[in-house]
N, C-alpha and C positions, 0 to 999 in steps of 0.2 A: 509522196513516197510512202509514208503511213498505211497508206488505204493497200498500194500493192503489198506492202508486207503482209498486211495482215490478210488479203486475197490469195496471195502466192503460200501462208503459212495451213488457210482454211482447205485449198485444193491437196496439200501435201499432206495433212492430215488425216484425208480422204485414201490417198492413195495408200498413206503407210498401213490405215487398219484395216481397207481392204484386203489383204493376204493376212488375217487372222482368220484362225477355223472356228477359235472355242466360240462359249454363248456369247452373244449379244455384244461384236464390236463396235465401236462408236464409227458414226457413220459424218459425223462433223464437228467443230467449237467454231464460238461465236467469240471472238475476241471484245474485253471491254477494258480500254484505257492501257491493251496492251500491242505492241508491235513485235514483229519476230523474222528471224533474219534465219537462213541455213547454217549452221555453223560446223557440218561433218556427215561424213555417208556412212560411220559406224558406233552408234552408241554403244550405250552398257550389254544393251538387249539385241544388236546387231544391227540397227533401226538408224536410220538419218534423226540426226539431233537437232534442235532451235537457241537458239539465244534468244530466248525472250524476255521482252526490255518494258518495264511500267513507266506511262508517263501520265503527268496529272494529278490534281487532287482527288481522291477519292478511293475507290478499291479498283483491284487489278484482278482479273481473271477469264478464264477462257471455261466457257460454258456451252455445255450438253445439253439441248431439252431434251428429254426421257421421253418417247411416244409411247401413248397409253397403254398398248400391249406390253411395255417390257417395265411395268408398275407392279409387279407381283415378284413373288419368293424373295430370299437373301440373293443379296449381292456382293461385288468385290471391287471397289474404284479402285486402280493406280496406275501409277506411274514414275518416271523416273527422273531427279532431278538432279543437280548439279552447282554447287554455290560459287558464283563468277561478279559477285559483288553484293548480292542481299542474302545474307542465310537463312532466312524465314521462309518457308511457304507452308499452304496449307491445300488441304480436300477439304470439299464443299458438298453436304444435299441439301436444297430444298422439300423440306415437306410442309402441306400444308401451309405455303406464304411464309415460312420461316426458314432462312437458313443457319445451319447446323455445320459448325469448320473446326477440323481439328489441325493441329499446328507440327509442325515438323524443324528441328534445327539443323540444318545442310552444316554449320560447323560444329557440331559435337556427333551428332549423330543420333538426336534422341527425341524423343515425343516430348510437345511441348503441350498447351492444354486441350482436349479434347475432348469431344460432344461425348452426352450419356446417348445421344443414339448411335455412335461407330464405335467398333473395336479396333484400334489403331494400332497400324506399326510400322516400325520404320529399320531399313535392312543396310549393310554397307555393301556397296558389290565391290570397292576399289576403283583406284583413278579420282577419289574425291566423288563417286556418283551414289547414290542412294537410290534402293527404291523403298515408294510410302504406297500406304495401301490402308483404306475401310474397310470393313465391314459393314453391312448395316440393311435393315429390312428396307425394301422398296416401293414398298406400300405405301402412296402418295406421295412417292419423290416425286416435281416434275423439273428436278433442273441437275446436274451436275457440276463441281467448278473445279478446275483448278487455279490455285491463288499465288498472289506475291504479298507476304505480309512487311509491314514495318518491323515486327518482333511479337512475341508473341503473345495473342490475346491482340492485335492488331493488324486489322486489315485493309485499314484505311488511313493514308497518308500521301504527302506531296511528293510525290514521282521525279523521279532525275531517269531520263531514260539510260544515260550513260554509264550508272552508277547502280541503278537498281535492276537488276538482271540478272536471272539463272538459264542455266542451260534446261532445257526440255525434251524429255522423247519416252516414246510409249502408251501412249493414255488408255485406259483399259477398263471397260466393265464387263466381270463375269460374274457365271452361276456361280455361289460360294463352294458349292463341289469340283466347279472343274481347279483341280488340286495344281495343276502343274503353273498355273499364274497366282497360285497363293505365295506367302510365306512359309519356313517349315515349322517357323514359331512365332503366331502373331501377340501374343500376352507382352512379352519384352522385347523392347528394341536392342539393337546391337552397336554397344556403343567401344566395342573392342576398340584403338587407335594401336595396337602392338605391330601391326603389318604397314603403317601411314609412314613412309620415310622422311626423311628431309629433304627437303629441296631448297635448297638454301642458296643467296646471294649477297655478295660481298657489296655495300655502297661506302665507296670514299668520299662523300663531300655529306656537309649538316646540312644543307638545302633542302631535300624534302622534310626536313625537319620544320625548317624554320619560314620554309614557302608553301601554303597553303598548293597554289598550281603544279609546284613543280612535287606536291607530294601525291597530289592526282597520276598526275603522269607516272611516277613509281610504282603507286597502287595499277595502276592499270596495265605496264609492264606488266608485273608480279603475276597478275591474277591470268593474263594474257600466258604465260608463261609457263602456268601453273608450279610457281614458287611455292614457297608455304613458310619461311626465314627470313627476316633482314637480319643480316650485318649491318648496322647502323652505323657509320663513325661520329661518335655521342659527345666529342670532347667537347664543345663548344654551346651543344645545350647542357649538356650538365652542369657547367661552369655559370650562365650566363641566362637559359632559359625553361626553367623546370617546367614551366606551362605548356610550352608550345611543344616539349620533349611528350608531356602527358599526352594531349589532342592527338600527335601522332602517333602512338601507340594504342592508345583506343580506336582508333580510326584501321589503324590495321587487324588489331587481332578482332573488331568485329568483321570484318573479312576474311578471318580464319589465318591470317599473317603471324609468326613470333615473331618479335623483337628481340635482338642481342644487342647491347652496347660496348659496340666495340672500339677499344683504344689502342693504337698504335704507333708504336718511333723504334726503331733500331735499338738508339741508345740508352734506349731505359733498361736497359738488358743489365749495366752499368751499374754497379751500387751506388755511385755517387748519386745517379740520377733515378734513383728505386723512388724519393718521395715525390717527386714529378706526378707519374702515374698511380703511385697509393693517394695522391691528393685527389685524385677523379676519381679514383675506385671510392673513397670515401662520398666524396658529390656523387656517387650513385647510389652507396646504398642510404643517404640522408632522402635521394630523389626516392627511392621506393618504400622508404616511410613515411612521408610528406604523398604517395597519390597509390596507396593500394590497390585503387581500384584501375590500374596502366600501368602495375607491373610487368618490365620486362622480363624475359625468360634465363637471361643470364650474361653475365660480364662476357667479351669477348678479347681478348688478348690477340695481336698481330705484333709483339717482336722479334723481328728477325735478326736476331741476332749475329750473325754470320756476314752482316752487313756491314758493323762497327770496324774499323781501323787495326785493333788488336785481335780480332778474330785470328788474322793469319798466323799469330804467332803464338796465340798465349790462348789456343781454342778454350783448351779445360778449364783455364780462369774466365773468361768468359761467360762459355755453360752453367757453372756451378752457380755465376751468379744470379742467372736467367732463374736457376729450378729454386733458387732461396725466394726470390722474386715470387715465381709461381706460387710458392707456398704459403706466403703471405697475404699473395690478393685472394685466393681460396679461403682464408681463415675470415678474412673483413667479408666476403661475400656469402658465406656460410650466416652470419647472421642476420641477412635476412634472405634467406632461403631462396640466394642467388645461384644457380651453379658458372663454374668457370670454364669455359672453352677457349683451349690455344692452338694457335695457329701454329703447325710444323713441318718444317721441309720436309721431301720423301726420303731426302737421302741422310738426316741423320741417325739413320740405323747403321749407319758405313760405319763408324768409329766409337773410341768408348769415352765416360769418361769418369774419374775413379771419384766419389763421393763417402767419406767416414770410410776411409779404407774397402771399399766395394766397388768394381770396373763392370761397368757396363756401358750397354750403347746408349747416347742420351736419347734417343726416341724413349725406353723403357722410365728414366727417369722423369721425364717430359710427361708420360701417359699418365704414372704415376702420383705425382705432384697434381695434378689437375683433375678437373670431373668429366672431361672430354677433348677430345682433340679435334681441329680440321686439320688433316692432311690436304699438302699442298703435293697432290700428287701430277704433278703437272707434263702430261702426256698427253697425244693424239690420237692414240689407238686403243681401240677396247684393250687389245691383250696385256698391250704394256702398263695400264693402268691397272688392270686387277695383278699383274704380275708385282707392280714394284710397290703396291700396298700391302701384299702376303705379309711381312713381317710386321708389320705395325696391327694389320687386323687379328694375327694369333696373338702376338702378346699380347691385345686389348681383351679378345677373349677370355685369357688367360685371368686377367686384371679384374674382370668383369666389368670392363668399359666401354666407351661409344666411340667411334671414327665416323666424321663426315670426309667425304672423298672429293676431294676440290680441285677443278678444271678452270685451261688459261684462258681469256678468249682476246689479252693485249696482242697486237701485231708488233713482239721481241723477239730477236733471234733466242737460240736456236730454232728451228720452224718446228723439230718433232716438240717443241715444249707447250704449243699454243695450237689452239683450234682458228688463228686467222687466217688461214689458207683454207681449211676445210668447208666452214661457213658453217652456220648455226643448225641450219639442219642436218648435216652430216652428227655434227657436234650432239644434238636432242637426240638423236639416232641411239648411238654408241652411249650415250647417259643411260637410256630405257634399257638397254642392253647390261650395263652395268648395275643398274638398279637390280635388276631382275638375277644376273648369277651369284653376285656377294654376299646377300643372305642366305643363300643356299650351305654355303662353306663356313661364314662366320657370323656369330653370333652379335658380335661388336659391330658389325656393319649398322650404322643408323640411315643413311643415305649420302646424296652427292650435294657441291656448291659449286657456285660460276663464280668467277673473278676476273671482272666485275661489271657492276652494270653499266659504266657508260659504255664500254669495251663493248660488252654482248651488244645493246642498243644498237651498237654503228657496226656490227657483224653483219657479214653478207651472207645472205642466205643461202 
């Protein structure tokens, strides 16, 4: 199966740089210790994409020989990559029996170390894609690479073909004049992240926490998904396994993953029941002085309030003590420069509630109190979702705060509240849709979340 991959990847490679006009398209690669599968008919550049996957000990790469006519003037290697589970890769020349690789991080977006014979840079196009690109004389190259690194300053290690894989497409060597396959700025790379939204997912169970497999399997989701958040629910590592909470969170964010640990119950909403939940808040921020180096991204609150017994009657007493609450895990997570994200219905912008002689809607209170919110905007249709978040994304604006926009995917009545009758691809659809018009209008837009993953998982397509 190996050999046709890399057969079916070497022919396709052929055909895609065949319809390039500029100088000197690559007319083949020679895969080494790497396999590659189809994974789309439109990349960054418009081009059929790869998921190519390193297996083995030793280095990973797809190599160019240079025929001796096109060993002369500057040149321009690149191409376009995509992080789907290893963020490292690098460009390669040989000269002279030596090769020369400069390193690129697929999750930040930035030049990692790089030879004194290329001029390196590295571009964001969006979608998670990058293009990287050399410079560099050609005078005695006789090889090209493109690589899959361990990290950087590493090109050589033991291969998980599962786990170690970027997307690929484009590979390119030109004259350094033909301008329109350069960079418009190759000295710095672009490591903007202001345009990168959220794609955030809710998990209710510590099992990928505490299960090596079953945190594969979420990693793989995720990345399959192109996530870029967990919603963790952390109560039980926090309490019980500070080790195993660390492992997974390094394990995600070198995959380009945050972490949020999120706690959850109704009744903690409750002042009786406020030290419940400041008792974890506290086990988290001891967890993120005890392992700096698998810092989470920030506490994550899911009381719903509105679910307790006295809701119906006694709403305002309730609320008020939800936002004292709020304000409190904000102050304990403030000290180590945790921020706090809570979860809030769409609809509590419907009513007010009066706090030190001031009436307002508790959404305002809620945003307020907190360093970010998910809205649980939980609708089926692009319209009705951007429509019934308007109030919550202008006064976030107004606030100068962040709203993730969070979708159903449990099979609950009512049906308009959940995407289980639409199917997941309907459901991706109408996200990219949503992604795309809300920054437009508001500034507090940060992106969208699912809820949740085993729900999505077992979504029909």
């Amino acid at each position: 199966m190996r050999t046709i991959f890399c057969k079916s990847f070497f022919l396709a490679i052929i055909f895609l740089l065949s319809n390039i006009v500029i100088a000197e398209p690559l007319s083949g690669l020679t895969p080494f210790q790497i396999e590659s599968v189809i994974a789309g008919e439109s990349g960054p550049n418009g081009d059929r994409y790869y998921s190519v996957r390193a297996f083995n000990k030793g280095g990973h790469d797809l190599i160019y020989d240079v025929p001796a006519a096109q060993r002369t003037g500057n040149k321009v290697l690149s191409a376009y990559f995509k992080d789907t589970g290893r963020r490292w890769v690098y460009l390669a020349t040989r000269k002279s029996g030596v090769i020369h690789r400069s390193y690129f991080d697929l999750l930040n977006g930035s030049l990692g170390a790089s030879s004194a014979e290329h001029n390196a840079a590295i571009t964001q196009i969006g979608g998670g894609w990058y293009r990287v690109n050399i410079r560099y004389s050609a005078i005695n190259v006789t090889s090209v690479h493109f690589g899959i690194a361990q990290g950087n300053s590493a090109p050589y290690f033991n291969a998980q073909a599962s786990i170690d894989r970027v997307f690929f497409s484009s590979p390119h060597i030109t004259d350094s004049t033909a301008g329109s396959h350069l960079n418009a700025s190759t000295s710095q790379p672009s490591t903007s992240s202001s345009n990168v939204s959220q794609k955030g997912l809710w998990v209710w169970r510590a099992d990928p926490v505490l299960d090596v497999q079953k945190r594969t399997e979420l990693l793989t989701f995720m990345l399959n998904k192109e996530l870029n958040t967990a919603y963790i629910d952390a109560r039980i590592p926090v309490l019980y396994n500070h080790y195993m909470l660390s492992e997974f969170i390094r394990t995600f964010q070198s995959r380009g993953i945050a972490v949020e640990l999120m706690f959850g119950k109704p009744e903690w909403a409750l002042r009786d029941n406020h030290h419940e939940v400041l008792d974890l808040v506290d086990q988290a921020v001891e967890y993120t002085r005890r392992y700096p180096d698998a810092k989470p991204t920030a506490i994550h609150l899911d009381i719903e309030a509105h679910l307790v017994s006295q809701w119906q009657n006694q709403r305002a007493w309730v609320a008020n003590q939800l936002v004292d609450l709020i304000t409190l895990v904000k102050g304990r997570a403030a000290d180590v420069a945790l921020q706090l994200v809570v979860d809030m219905p769409v609809w509590w912008d419907s009513f007010n509630v009066s706090r030190s002689g001031v009436s307002r809607p508790l959404h305002q209170w809620v945003i307020d109190a907190s360093d970010r919110v998910a809205l649980m905007d939980y609708r089926d249709t692009e319209q009705r979702i951007v429509n019934d978040a308007d109030a919550e994304l202008r006064y976030a604006t107004a606030r100068n705060k962040k709203v993730v926009v969070g979708v159903e995917t449990m099979c609950i009545p009512p049906e308009l509240i959940t995407f289980c009758e639409e199917g997941s691809t309907n459901m991706e659809s109408i996200l990219r849709s949503v992604d795309s018009q809300l920054p437009q209008n508001h500034s507090s837009y940060l992106g969208y979340a699912v809820h949740h993953y085993q729900a999505y998982k077992d979504l029909r397509r």
